[in-house]
C-alpha positions in Angstrom: 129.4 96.0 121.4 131.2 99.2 120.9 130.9 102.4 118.9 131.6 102.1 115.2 134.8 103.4 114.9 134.6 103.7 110.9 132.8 105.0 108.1 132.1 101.6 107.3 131.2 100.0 110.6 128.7 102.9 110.6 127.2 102.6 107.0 126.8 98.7 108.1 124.9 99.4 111.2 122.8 101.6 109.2 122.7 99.2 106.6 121.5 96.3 109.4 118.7 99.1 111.2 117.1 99.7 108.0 117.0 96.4 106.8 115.7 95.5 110.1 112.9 98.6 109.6 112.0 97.1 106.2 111.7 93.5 107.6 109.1 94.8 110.2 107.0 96.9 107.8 107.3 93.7 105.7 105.8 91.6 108.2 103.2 94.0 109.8 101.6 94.5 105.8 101.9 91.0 105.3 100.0 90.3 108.1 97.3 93.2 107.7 96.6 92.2 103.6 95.6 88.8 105.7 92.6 90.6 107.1 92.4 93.2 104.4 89.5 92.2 102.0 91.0 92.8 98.1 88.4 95.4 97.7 89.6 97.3 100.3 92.9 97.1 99.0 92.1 98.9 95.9 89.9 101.8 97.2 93.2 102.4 99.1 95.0 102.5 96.0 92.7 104.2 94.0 92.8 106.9 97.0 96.0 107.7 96.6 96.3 107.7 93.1 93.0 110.3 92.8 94.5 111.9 95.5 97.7 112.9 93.6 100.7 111.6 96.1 101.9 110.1 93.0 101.9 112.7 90.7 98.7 113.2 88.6 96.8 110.2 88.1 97.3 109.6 84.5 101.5 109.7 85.1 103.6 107.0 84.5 104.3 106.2 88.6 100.4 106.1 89.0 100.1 104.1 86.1 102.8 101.6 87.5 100.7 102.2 91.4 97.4 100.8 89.7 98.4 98.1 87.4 100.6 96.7 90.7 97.6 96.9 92.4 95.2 95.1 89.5 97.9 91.8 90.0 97.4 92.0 93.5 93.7 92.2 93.6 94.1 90.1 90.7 95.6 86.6 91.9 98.9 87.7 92.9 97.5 88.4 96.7 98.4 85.4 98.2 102.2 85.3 96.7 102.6 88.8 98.2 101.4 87.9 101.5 103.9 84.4 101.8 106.9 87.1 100.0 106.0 89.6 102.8 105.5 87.4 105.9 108.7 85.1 105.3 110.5 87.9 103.9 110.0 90.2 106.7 111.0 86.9 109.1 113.9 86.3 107.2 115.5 90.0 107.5 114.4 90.3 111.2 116.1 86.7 112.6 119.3 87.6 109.8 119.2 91.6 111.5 119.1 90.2 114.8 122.3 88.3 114.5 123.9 90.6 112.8 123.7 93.1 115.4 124.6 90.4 118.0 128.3 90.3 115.9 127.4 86.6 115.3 129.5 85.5 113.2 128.3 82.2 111.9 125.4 84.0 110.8 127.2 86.3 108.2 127.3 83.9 105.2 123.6 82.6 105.8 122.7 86.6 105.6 124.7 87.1 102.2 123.7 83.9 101.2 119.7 84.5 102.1 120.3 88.1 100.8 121.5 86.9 97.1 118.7 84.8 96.7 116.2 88.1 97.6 118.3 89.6 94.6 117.9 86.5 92.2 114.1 86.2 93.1 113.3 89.9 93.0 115.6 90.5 89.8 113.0 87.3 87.8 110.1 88.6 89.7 110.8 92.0 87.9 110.8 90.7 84.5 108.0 88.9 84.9 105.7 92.0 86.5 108.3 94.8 84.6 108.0 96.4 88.1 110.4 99.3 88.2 110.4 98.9 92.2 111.9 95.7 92.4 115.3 96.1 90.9 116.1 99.3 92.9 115.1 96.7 96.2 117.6 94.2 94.3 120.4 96.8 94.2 119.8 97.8 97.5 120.6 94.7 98.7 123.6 94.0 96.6 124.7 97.0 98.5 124.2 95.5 102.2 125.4 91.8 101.1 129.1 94.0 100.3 128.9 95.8 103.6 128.0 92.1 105.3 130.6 91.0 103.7 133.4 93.6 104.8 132.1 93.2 108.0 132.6 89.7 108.2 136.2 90.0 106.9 136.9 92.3 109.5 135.1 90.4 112.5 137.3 87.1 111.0 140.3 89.6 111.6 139.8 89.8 114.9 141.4 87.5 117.3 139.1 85.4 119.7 
């Protein structure tokens, strides 16, 4: 496994890393809201809202901060525990192999990928998060890079 040798090799590995990084925070919060009581959940919330790291706490990102928070507490809690857990599983096995250059894996990783973008593009209209479709587009983003990896790895003779 080499040094990427171009701008692109390099923006992929990045690409991978972060994904990877996401997958793991994913997984970790997924597992902690297990053992996190729904009340506790919102104190934290409210915390940081009254706190002001999200502007002042009648703005429009607070706002957005509290009434995500009111569907969690609310009945969304266990869909964002499964969406974190397998989630965050998902991106770590895809970011392992990946990184390991195997191949085979590359179209399962843009096909697993696209359906993230499908799911968190309906899962948007349905909460009008603002979040989601920036996470959608980010992705769209790393399926190309998988993608112009893959081509090149196919390039490649044996």
């Amino acid at each position: 496994m080499g040094a990427p040798s171009t701008l692109t090799d390099r923006l992929f590995r990045v690409a991978v890393w972060l994904k990877g990084l996401d997958g793991a925070t994913q997984l970790i919060a997924g597992i902690l809201l297990v053992f996190l009581p729904p009340a506790a959940v919102s104190r934290f919330a409210h915390a940081i809202v009254t706190r002001d790291l999200l502007g002042p706490p009648t703005g429009v990102l607070a706002g957005h901060f509290e009434v995500a928070v009111q569907h969690f507490v609310g009945g969304s809690r266990t869909f964002v525990i499964i969406y974190l857990v397998l989630h965050g599983l998902i991106k770590l096995g895809l970011v392992i192999a990946l990184l390991r250059k195997i191949v085979p894996m590359y179209p399962v990783a843009m096909t697993a990928l696209g359906i993230f973008v499908v799911f968190e593009l309906l899962r948007a209209i349905q909460t009008h998060s603002a979040l989601l479709p920036l996470f959608a587009l980010l992705d769209v983003l790393i399926i190309i890079l998988v993608l112009r990896e893959y081509r090149e790895l196919r390039r490649q003779p044996s």
